[in-house]
N, C-alpha and C positions, 0 to 999 in steps of 0.2 A: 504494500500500500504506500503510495507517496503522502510528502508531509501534505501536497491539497489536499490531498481527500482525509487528512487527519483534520486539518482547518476546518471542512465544511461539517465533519461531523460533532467538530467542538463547538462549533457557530450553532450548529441544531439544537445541540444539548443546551446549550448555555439560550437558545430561544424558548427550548420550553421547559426550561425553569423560568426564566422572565414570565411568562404566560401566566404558568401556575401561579404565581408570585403575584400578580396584579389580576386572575379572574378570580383567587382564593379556592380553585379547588379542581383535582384532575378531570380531564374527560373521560370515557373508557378508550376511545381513540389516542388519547395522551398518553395515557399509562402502556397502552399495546404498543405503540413506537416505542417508547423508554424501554420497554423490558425487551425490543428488538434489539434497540441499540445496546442495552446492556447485555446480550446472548452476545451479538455481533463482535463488541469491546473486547468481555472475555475469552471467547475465543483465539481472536488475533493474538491476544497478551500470552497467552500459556501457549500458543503455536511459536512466540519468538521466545519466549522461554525455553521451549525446549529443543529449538536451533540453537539458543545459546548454549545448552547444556551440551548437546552432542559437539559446538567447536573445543571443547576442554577435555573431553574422556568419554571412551565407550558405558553405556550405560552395565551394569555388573551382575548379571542373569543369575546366575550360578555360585555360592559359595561352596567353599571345598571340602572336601570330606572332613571329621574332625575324627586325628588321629585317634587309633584302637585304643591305648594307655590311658586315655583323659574318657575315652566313652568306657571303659571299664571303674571308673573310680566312680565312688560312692559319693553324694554330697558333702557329706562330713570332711571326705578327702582332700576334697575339690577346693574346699575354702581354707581346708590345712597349705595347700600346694600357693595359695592365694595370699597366705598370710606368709610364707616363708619368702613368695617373691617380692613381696611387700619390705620385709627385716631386709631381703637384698638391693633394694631399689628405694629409699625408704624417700624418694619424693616422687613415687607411683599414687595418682589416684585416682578415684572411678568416679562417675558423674553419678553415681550411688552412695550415702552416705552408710546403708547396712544394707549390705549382700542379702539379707531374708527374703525381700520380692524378689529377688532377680532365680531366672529358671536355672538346671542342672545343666542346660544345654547354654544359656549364656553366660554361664559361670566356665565352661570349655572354651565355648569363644573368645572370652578375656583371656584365658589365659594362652590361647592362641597368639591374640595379637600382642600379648604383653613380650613373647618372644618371639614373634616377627620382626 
C-alpha cells in the first residue's frame, strides 16, 4: 500500500470521527465502515509484521528432542540438577520466582538451554 492510500484512509477515519463528534451518535452505516476499516487496518498491520519477522529468522517449527537423562529424572531430581547449576552459575535466573508452577517438561527445557 503506498503512503496515499494510507493518507486517504486517515483522512476517512479522522472524517468520521468528526461526524460522530458533531451529529453525537453513530449510524449503522458509520459503525459498518469503521469496523471495515478497522478488519482492513488490522490486517495490513500483522501482514507487515510478519514480513518483518521473516526479514530477521526463520520462524522455529520444531523443538528438539529433550535428551533421555533429563526425561528419565524425576521432579524432585530435576530441581536438585537446577539448584546445583544455580551454586555453579550463581547469577543464573528464571523469569520464575518458585519452580512449583512450572511443568516437569519445562523444568528439562531450562535446563537444556541453561547448557546450551
Amino acid at each position: 500500500m503506498t503512503e496515499d492510500n494510507w493518507d486517504i484512509l486517515d483522512a476517512l477515519a479522522d472524517e468520521a470521527a468528526r461526524y460522530e463528534a458533531e451529529e453525537g451518535k453513530p449510524t449503522l452505516t458509520s459503525r459498518a465502515a469503521a469496523r471495515r476499516y478497522r478488519a482492513f487496518v488490522d490486517d495490513r498491520l500483522a501482514a507487515l509484521g510478519r514480513a518483518e519477522l521473516e526479514q530477521h529468522a526463520p520462524a522455529r517449527v520444531t523443538q528438539p528432542a529433550i535428551r533421555p537423562d533429563l526425561l528419565a529424572m524425576t521432579r524432585d531430581k530435576l530441581l536438585a540438577y537446577i539448584r546445583r547449576l544455580q551454586d555453579q552459575q550463581p547469577g543464573l535466573g528464571f523469569a520464575h520466582r518458585s519452580l512449583v508452577d512450572v511443568s516437569d517438561d519445562d523444568l528439562r527445557t531450562m535446563i537444556e538451554d541453561i547448557e546450551s
